[in-house]
N, C-alpha and C positions, 0 to 999 in steps of 0.2 A: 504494500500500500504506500501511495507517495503522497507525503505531509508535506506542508510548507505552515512557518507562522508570520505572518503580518503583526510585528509588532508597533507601539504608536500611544499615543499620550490618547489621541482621542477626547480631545478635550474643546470644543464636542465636536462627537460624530458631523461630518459633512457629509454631502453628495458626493464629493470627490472620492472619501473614503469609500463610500457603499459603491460607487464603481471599482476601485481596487481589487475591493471584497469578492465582487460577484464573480469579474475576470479571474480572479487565482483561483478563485475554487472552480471553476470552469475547467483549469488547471490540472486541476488535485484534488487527490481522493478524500484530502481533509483537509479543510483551511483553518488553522489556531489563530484566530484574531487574539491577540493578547496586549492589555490594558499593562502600560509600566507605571509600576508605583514609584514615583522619582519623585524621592523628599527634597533635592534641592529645590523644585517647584510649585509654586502654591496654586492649584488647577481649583477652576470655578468650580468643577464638580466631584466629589472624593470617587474613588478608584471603583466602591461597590457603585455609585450611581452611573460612571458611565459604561460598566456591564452592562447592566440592567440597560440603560439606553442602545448598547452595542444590541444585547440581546433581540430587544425588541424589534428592531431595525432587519434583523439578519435573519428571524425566525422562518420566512419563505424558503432562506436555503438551506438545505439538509443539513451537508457536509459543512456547515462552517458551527466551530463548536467559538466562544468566547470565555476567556479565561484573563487575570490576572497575576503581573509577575513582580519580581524586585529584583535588583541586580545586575549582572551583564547578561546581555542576551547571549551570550557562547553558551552558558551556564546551564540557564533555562533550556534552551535549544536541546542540549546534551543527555537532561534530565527525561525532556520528551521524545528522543532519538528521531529527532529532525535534523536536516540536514541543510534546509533550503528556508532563507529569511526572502519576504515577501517588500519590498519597498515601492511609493510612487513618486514620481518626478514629475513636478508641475512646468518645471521652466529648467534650463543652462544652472540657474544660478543655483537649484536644487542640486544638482549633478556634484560638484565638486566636493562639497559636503558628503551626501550620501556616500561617495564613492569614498571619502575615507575612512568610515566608519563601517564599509562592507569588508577594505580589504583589512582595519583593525580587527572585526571579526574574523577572520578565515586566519590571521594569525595566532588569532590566542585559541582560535578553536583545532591546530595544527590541521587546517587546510580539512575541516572538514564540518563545513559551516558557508554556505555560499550564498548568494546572495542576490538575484534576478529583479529587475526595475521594470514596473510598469509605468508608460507616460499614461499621466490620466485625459481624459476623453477631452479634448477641446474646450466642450461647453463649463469645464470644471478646474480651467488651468489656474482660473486666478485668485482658487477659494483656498482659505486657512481658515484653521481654528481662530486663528488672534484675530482676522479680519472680521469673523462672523462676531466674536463678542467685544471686538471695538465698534462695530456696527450696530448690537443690540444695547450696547451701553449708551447709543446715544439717543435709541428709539426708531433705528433706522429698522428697514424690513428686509428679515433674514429668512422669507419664506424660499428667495430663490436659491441658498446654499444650501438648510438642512429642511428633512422632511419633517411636518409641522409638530407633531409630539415633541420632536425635539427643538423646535425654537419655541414651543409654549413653556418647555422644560426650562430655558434660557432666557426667557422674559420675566419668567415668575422671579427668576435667580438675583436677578435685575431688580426686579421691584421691590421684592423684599426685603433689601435696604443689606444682605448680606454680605454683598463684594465690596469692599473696602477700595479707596482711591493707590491705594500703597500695594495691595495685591492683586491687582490689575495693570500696573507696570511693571509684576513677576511674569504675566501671561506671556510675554514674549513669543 
């Protein structure tokens, strides 16, 4: 059976991500979306909520299971005998980045951890997570990046007075 995991902050789910998604597991016989719990980062939504959001979003397709991890992805990877990290590339400028952090992977994993890029679909090249919640931070309409549970999930987040001005210049 051939795994791959799309790892990713997910912070929150996009369009762009759920095209990733549906592509690799098109892929592969099982796609591990897997939420990184990265305490250097303060994310609008804690690791269990955007499971749950991952989850809900993905339930159409079988084969994609969602899980959450901590740590280096070699690590994870190794624990789940995968072989194959899942990444998307919106633009050039994604590329350089990604691509050093594919081949630190394949190093510390001694070259058995690799790492395939999907460019995402056009209509989804110019969305991010920071974009979509600098864009609902200011009331703007983020129905065209994420599907609507999850921008209602993002607006409540907004209004409820819970994101601080100090941890929203962590969202980076």
């Amino acid at each position: 059976m051939k795994a791959a995991i799309y790892p990713g902050s997910f912070d929150p789910v996009t369009f762009g991500h759920i095209d990733i998604i549906r592509r690799a597991a098109d892929m592969f016989d099982e796609l591990i979306v897997s939420v990184l719990d990265n305490t250097a980062k303060t994310p609008l939504f804690s690791v269990e909520e955007r499971v749950k959001m991952l989850r809900d979003v993905t339930k159409d397709i079988p084969n994609v299971a969602v899980e959450s991890f901590q740590g280096l992805l070699v690590d994870y990877a190794r624990e789940k005998d995968v072989h194959v990290s899942v990444r998307g590339l919106r633009a050039v400028t994604d590329f350089e980045y990604e691509l050093q952090i594919a081949q630190t992977n394949r190093l510390l994993s001694k070259g058995r951890l690799d790492t395939i890029f999907l460019t995402t679909s056009l209509e989804y090249a110019y969305l991010s997570s920071s974009s979509v919640k600098e864009i609902a931070s200011f009331g703007g309409d983020i129905g065209p990046c994420v599907p609507p549970e999850i921008a209602e999930r993002v607006y409540a987040r907004y209004r409820s007075g819970s994101v601080r001005p100090e941890m929203e210049e962590q969202h980076g």
